[in-house]
N, C-alpha and C positions, 0 to 999 in steps of 0.2 A: 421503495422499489426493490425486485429483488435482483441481484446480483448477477450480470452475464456472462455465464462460462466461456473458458477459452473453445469450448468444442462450439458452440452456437456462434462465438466473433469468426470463426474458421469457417463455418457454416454462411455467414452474413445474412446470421437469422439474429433478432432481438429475444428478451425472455418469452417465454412460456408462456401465451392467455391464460391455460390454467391454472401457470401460479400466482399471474395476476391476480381472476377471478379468487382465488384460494385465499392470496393475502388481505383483498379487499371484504372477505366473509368473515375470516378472522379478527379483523381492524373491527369491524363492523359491532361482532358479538363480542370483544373488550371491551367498549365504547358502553356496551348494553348492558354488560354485567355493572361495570362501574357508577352507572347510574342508578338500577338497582338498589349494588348498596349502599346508595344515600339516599333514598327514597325509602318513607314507611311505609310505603304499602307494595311493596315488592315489585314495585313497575319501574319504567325510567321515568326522572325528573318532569320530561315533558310532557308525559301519557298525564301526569298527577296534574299537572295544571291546567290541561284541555280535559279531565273528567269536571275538574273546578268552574272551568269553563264554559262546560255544556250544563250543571248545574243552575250555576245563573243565571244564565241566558233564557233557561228553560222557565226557570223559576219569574223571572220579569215578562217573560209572553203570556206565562200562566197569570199572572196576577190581577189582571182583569178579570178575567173567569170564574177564577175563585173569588171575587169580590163581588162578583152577578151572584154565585150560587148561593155565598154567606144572607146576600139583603133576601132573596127567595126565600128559603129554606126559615129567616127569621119572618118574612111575613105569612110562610103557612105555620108556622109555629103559636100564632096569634089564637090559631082554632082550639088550641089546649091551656094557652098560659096568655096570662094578661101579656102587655103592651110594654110597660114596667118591667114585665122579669126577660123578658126579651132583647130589648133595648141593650141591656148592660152587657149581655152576651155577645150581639154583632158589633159592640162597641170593641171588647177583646180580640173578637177576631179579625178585625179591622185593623187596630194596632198591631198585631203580630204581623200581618199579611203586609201591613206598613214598613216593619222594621226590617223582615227578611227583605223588602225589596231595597230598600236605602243600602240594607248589606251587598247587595251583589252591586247594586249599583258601582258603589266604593270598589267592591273589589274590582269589576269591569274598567275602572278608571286608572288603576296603579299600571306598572310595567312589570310584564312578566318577571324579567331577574328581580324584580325588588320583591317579590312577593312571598313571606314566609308561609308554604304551601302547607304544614301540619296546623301552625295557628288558625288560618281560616278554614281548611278544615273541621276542626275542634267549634267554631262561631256558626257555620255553616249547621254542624249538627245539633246544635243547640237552638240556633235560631226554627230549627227544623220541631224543636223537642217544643217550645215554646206556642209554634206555630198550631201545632196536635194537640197541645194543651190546652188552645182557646177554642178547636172546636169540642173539645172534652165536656167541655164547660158545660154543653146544653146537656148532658145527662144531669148537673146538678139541679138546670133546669124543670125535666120533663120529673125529678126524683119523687114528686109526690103524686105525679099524676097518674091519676088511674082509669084513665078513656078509654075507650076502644080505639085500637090501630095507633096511640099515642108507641107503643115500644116497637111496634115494627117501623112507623115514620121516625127513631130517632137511631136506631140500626140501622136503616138503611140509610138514614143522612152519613153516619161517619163510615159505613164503608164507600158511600162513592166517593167521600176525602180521604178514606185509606188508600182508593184508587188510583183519586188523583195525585196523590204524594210516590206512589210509588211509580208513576210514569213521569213526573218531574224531577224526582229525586234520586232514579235508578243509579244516577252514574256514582253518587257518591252511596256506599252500602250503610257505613255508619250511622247517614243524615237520614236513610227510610227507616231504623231501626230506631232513631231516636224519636223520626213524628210519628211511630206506630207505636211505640210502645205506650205513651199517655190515652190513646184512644183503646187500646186492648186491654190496658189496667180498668181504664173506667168502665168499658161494657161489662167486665170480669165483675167489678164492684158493684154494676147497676143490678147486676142479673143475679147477682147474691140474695142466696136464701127463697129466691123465689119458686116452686115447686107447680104449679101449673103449668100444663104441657104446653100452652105458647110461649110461653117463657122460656123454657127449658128450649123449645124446638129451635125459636132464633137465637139464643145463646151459643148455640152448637154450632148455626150456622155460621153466626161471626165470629167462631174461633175459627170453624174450617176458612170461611174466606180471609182470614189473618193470616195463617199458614201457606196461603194459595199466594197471597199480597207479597209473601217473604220468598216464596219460590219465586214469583215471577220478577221481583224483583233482582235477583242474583240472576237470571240468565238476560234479564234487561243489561246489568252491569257488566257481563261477559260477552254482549253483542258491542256493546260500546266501547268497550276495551280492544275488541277485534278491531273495529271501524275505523277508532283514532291509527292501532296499527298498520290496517290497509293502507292508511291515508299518509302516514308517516312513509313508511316504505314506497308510496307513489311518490311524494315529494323529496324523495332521497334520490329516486331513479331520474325525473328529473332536474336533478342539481348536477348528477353526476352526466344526466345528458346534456345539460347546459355548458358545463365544463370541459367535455367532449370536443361540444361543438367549438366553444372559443380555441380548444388548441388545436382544432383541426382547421378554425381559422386564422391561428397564428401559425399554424406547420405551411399551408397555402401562400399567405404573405412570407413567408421566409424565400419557399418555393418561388416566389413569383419574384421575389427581392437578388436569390443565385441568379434565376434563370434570366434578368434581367443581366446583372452583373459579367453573365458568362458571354451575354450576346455584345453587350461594348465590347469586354477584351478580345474577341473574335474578329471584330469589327477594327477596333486597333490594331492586332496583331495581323488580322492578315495581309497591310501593306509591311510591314517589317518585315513578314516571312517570305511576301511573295520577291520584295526587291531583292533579296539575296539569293533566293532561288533561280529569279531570271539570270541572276551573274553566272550561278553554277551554272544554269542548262544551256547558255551562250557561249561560255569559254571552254564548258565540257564539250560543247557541240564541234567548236573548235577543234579542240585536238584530236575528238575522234574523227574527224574528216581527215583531218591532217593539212589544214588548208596554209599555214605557212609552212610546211615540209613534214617532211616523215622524222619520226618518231627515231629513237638512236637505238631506244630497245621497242620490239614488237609487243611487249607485257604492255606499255603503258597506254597504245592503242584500245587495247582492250578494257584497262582499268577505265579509261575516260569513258568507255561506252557504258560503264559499269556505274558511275557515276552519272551519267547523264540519264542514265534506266531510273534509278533509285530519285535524281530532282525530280523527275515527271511523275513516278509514283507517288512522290510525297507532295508535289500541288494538285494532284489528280484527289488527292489524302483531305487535304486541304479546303478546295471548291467544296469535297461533297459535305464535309465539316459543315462549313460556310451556308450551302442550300438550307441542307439539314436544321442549322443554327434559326435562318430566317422564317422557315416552316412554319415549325416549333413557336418562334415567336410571332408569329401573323403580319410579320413584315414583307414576305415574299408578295411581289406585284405583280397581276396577269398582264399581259400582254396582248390584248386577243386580237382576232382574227381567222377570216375563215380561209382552212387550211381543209388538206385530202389527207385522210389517215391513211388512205393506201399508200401514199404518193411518200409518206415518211416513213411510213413502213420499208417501203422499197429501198429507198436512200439509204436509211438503216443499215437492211441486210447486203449491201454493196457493200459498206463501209466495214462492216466486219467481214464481210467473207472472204478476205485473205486469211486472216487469222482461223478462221475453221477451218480453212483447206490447208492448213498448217499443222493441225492434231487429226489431219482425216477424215473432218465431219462434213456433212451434208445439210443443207439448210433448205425446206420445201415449204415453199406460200403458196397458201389458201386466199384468193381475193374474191368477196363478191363480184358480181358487176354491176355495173351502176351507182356506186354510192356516191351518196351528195356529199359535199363541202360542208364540213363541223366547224364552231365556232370556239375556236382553244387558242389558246399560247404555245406557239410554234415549235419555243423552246423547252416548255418545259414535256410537251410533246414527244418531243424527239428524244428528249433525254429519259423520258419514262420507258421506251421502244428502247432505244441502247442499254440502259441499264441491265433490262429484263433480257436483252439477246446477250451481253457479254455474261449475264449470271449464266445462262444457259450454256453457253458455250468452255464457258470455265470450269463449270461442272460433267458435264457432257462427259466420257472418257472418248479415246481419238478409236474412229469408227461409227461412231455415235449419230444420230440424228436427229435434225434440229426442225420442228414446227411451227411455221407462223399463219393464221389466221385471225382476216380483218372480215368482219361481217355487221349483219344486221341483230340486237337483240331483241328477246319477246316484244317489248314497249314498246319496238320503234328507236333504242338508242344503238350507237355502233359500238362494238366491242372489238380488241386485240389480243389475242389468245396467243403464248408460246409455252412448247411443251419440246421438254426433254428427254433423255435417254440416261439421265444421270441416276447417283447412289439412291436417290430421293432424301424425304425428312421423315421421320418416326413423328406421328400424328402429336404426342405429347411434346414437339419440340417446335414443332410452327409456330404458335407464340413468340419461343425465344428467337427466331430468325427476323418474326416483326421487329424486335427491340433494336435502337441502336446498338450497333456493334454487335449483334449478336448473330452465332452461326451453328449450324447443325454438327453434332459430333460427328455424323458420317462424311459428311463434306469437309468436315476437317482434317478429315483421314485420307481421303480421296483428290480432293480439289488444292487449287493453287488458292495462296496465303490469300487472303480481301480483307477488308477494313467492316465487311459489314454493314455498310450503310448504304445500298445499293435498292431492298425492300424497303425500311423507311422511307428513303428520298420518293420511290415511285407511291407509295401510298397515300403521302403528303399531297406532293403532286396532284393525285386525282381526285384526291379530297378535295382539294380548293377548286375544282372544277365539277364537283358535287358529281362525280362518278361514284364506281364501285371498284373493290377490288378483289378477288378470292383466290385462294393458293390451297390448289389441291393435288398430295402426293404421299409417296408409298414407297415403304424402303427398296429399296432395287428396282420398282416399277419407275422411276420417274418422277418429273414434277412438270403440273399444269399452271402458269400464271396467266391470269384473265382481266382483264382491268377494262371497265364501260367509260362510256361516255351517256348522260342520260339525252332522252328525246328534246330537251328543250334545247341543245347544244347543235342540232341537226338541220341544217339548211335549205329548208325544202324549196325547189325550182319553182323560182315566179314566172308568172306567165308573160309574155310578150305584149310591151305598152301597144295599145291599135295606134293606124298609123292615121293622123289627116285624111281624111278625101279633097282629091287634086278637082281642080272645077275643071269642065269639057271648055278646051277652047273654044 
């Protein structure tokens, strides 16, 4: 792995993908070269034993085929040559076609690392040389015969097995050059001395098709080589996606093992912090009232109000920890009930509007009429509405004006809309306002200190209530926060049970 600079730990960036990717190409073409050079044929280890490979395998499907075409080919041979001279021929090519298969067989059965890949090689092309040697054989056959169509039926028999050798035995080059050269010696031999232009014409022709056999051979053996590489390189990709995967299933279990770990101590901790808190914000309450007497110096009046500011911030700091905490982990419980979103809205904006009329602000709601009774949790309701009025009004500068609208949306569900007069957010930084703790550099400039958890908590919120949320804003224009409720949350007015019919006295 490569090494993370002090300017990237500063940054609270990890390395580079690119020198990941970089180091991983490099590892990759060491690894290739190294194999290389312990391989004789200039590949890696593994290419040489999946061409040995597809050798075999090729070689044992083929050898029924070529055991049809040997008994054929000897019982049209019967029209030129006795019965006798036949026989002895499909008998060698029998055994040869016998022994290469036992060979691969064997080799099919050992384990790759035990397998010394140049010696079976070397068997491989011998067995191959062996193999072309017993179909050679029927030119000694056909040597005295002088029929008509006997020298084009014995040329064309060993080029369809030069054929077939060279599409069974492309992948290894050695082994086609070893079963072609015994059939290319003997036509060379048959066709000696003979001076007759059919002679001469197929001679020519079975050199060129020898030549064509040896081309196409080599680009058989260069497709194959390509293919096991494809293949290699797909199963590299996924290993390294397999392994991926497990550490991004072991990074999730870690994740899930913190996030667990952080909601106990939360859970623990917040009776230990809250008991001491209540001590401070009781005895602090105390003395700033001054309720068993005044104060000797007028400083410490103030100091305890100072004190009593700061307990409340810090379990105000606390609780939203706490919400936040339980969100997070899917332990927050609804509560529901149906409830008026106007009716909390209202409530809401009573309960802060001393504090705007404290910095100068103005607070104007937008209420539909008529809206039915939503089916939510009261609480966390209400505190979605607070949240989103105190961000407003914290940001707000004093003069400022503060917008609430509760209405109907497209679908049918109700929505709460507040919109400010504040710095706004720079469009690239609304992300970081969602995250815990996190806050806009203009609002940090402008606004009073927060802890930042005020979006999160409201977006959790309405999540668990399978609403919506959207925060839309602009630097010095404002910001609009809009949080739904969807249609199935919406209490539509049942109609009036009919009453009995009274009987006429």
């Amino acid at each position: 792995m490569p090494e993370v600079t002090a300017e990237q730990v500063q940054r609270g960036r990890g390395p580079d993908p690119r020198a990941l990717a970089r180091r991983k190409h490099v590892s990759r073409e060491v690894k290739s070269i190294r194999e290389r050079l312990t391989s004789s044929t200039g590949l890696e280890r593994a290419f040489d034993y999946e061409l040995l490979r597809v050798f075999a395998e090729y070689r044992i499907s083929g050898s029924v085929g070529t055991l049809v075409l040997a008994v054929g080919i000897a019982a049209a041979s019967c029209f030129w040559v006795p019965v006798y001279q036949a026989v002895p021929w499909i008998g060698a090519v029998l055994l040869a076609t016998t022994v290469m298969l036992l060979m691969c067989r064997r080799f099919l059965a050992q384990p790759a690392g035990d397998l010394a890949i140049r010696r079976w090689r070397r068997m491989f092309a011998l067995g191959e040389c062996l193999h072309g040697s017993s179909w050679a054989l029927i030119l000694v056959v056909f040597a005295q015969v002088d029929a008509p169509g006997a020298n084009i039926f014995v040329t064309t028999t060993l080029l369809i097995v030069s054929a077939l050798t060279v599409m069974v035995a492309a992948s290894i080059p050695v082994a086609v050059y070893a079963g072609l050269a015994p059939i290319t010696f003997g036509t060379a031999a048959f066709f000696w001395g003979r001076t007759e232009i059919d002679s001469l014409t197929t001679a020519v022709m079975a050199g060129s098709a020898q030549l064509f056999f040896v081309f196409l051979a080599h680009r058989l053996h260069v497709s194959s080589v390509s293919t096991i590489a494809f293949r290699a390189e797909k199963d590299a990709l996924i290993a390294e996606l397999e392994t991926a995967n497990a550490n991004s299933d072991e990074a999730r279990r870690k994740a899930e093992e913190a996030n667990l770990a952080k909601s106990r101590f939360l859970a623990t901790m917040s009776h230990e912090l809250r008991t001491p808190l209540n001590a401070i914000l009781g005895f602090s309450e105390v003395m700033k009232n001054e309720v068993f007497g005044g104060h000797a110096n007028a400083a410490y009046k103030e100091y305890s109000a100072d004190i009593h500011g700061s307990g409340q911030h810090l379990l105000e700091l606390i609780n939203e920890i706490l919400d936040l905490s339980r969100i997070e982990a899917g332990k927050y419980e609804l509560n529901e009930e149906a409830i008026s979103l106007a009716g909390i809205v209202d409530d809401c904006r009573h309960m802060l509007k001393l504090r705007a009329k404290t910095k100068g602000q103005s607070i104007r709601e937008a209420v539909e009429p008529d809206l039915p009774r939503v089916w939510a949790d009261e609480r966390a309701i209400r505190q979605v509405v607070l949240n989103l009025l105190s961000n407003a009004i914290k940001f707000t500068p004093p003069g400022g004006e503060i917008t609430v609208k509760v209405g109907w949306t497209v679908n049918g569900g109700q929505y709460v809309s507040v919109t400010d007069t504040g710095p706004g957010i720079p469009e690239e930084e609304i992300p970081i306002v969602l995250q815990s703790f996190g806050r806009g550099s203009l609002a940090i400039k402008t606004a009073e200190q927060g802890s930042g958890l005020g979006l999160p908590i409201v977006k959790g919120l309405i999540d668990l209530h399978g609403g919506g949320f959207n925060l839309k804003s602009k630097p010095r224009a404002g910001t609009e926060v809009t949080v739904t409720l969807p249609p199935v949350r919406v209490m539509d007015t049942l109609a009036a049970l009919p009453q009995p019919a009274t009987r006429a006295a």
